[in-house]
Each structure stands twice: as structure tokens, then as C-alpha cells.
C-alpha positions as CSV (number, residue, x, y, z in Angstrom):
1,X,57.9,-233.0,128.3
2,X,55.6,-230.4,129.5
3,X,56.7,-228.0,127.5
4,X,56.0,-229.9,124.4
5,X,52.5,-231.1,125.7
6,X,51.9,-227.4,126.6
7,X,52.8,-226.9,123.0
8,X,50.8,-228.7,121.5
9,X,47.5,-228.2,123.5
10,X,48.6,-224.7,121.8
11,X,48.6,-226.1,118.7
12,X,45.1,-228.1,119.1
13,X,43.0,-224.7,120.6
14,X,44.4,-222.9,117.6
15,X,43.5,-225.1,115.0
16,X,40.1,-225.7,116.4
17,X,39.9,-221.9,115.9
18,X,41.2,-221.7,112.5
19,X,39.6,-224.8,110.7
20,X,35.8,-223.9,111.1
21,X,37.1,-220.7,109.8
22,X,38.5,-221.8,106.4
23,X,35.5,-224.2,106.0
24,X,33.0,-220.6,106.1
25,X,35.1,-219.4,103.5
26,X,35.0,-222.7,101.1
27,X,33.5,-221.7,97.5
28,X,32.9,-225.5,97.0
29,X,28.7,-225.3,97.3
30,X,29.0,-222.4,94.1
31,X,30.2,-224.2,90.2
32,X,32.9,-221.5,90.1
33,X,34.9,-223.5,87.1
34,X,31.6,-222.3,84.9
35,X,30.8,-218.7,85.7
36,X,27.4,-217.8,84.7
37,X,26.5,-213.7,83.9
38,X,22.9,-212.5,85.7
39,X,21.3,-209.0,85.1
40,X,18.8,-207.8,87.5
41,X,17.9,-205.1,89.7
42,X,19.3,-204.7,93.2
43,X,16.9,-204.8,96.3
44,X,19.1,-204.5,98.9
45,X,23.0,-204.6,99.6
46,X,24.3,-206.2,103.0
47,X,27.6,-204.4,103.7
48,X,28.8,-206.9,106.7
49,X,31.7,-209.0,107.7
50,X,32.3,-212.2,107.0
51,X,30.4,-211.7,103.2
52,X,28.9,-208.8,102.0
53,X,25.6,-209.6,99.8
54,X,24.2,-208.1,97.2
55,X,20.4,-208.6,96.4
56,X,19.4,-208.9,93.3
57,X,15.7,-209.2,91.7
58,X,16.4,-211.4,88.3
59,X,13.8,-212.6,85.4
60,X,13.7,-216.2,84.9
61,X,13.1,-218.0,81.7
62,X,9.4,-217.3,82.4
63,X,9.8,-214.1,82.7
64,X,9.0,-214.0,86.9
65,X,10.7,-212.4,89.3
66,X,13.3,-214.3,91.1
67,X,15.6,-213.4,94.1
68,X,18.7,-214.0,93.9
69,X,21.4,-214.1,96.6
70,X,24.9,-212.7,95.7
71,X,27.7,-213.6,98.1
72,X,30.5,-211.4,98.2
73,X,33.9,-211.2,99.5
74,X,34.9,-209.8,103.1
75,X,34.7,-205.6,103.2
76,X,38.6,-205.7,103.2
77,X,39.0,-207.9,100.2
78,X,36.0,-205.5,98.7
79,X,37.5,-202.4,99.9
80,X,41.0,-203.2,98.2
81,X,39.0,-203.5,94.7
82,X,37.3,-200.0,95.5
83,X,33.9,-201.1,96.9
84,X,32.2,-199.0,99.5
85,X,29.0,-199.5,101.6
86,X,27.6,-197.4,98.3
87,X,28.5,-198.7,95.6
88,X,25.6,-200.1,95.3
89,X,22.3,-199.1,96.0
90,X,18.4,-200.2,95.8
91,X,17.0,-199.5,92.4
92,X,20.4,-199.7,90.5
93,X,20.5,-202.6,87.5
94,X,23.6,-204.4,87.4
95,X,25.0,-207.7,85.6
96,X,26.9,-210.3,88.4
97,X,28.9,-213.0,87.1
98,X,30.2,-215.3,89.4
99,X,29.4,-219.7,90.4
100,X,26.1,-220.3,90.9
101,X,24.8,-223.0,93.6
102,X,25.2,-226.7,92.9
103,X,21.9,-226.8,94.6
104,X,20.6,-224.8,91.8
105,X,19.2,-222.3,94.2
106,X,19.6,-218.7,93.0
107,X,22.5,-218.3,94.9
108,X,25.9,-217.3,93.6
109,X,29.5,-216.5,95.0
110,X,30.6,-213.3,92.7
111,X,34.0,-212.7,91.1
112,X,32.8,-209.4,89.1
113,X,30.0,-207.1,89.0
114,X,29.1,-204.5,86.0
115,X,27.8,-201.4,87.6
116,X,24.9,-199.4,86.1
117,X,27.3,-196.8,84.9
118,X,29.1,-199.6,82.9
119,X,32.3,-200.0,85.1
120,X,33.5,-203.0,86.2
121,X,34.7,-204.4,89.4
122,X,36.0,-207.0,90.9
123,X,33.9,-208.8,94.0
């Protein structure tokens, strides 16, 4: 019997770990089901763990300058698809197409990222 309640006191410290975790990770704020393509010029790139985040300065409809905050994978799921901490750098003009926020901030979780020299990769 003490085995099995030292079992699953286990059991309860490790999913009190792991479930805050996977809710970090959720993609449920972004409309991923409609991916939407933005062009803009990047301010700044945040190469950090849990998401990496690509800043990017977008026209709106009114033609004004709008930031916009592009979520990224981890570095190792970036790394794997050939990103590095310069890939991406203030200055260049890229196209990000990803979910954008249900809130309809501008705010979006990217799955792919047209570089200034044309290529394309994955995010």
C-alpha cells in the first residue's frame, strides 16, 4: 500500500510539472485553421527558449506602421528546419504566414517565413 501511494504522489508532482507545460505551448489563442500571409520589415529577432520571436514592423490598411509580434517555435524545433540566431536580422523584409490572434491583436504563431533572399522556411 505504500508503495502504490508513493506511486502515485509520483505520479501527481510530475503531472503538476508537465501540464502547465503543454498549456504554454497551446496554439489555441492564434486562428491557425486560416493562415493569413504578412510582409513587413523586421525590428528585432528574440532568439530564446520557450519561443523565439520575430518582430516585424507591418503596414495596415491605412498605410501606418504597426508592430507585429511573431511567435516562433522552440530553438530546437527551429534549429531542425535550419534557423540560426541569424537568420534573421534588423532591416531585412520578409513575408510570415502563420494564425493570427483571435484577439485580433497583431500577434501571430508562424508556420513559414519567406526570407529576403526568397527562400522559404519552416517556423
Amino acid at each position: 500500500m505504500r508503495i502504490q501511494l508513493a506511486v502515485l504522489a509520483a505520479c501527481i508532482g510530475v503531472l503538476s510539472v508537465v501540464v502547465p507545460t503543454l498549456a504554454h505551448h497551446s496554439t489555441a489563442m492564434y486562428d491557425m485553421a486560416n493562415p493569413v500571409t504578412v510582409t513587413g520589415t523586421v525590428t528585432r529577432f528574440e532568439w530564446t527558449n520557450p519561443h523565439a520571436v520575430i518582430y516585424l514592423d507591418v503596414k495596415n490598411d491605412k498605410g501606418e506602421s504597426e508592430e507585429w509580434e511573431m511567435a516562433m517555435m522552440s530553438l530546437n524545433h527551429l534549429r531542425s528546419y535550419g534557423w540560426t540566431r541569424s537568420t534573421v536580422k534588423p532591416g531585412d523584409k520578409i513575408s510570415c504566414t502563420g494564425g493570427v490572434a483571435r484577439s485580433g491583436k497583431p500577434l501571430m504563431f508562424l508556420s513559414l517565413v519567406e526570407l529576403a533572399d526568397g527562400r522559404k522556411i519552416k517556423s
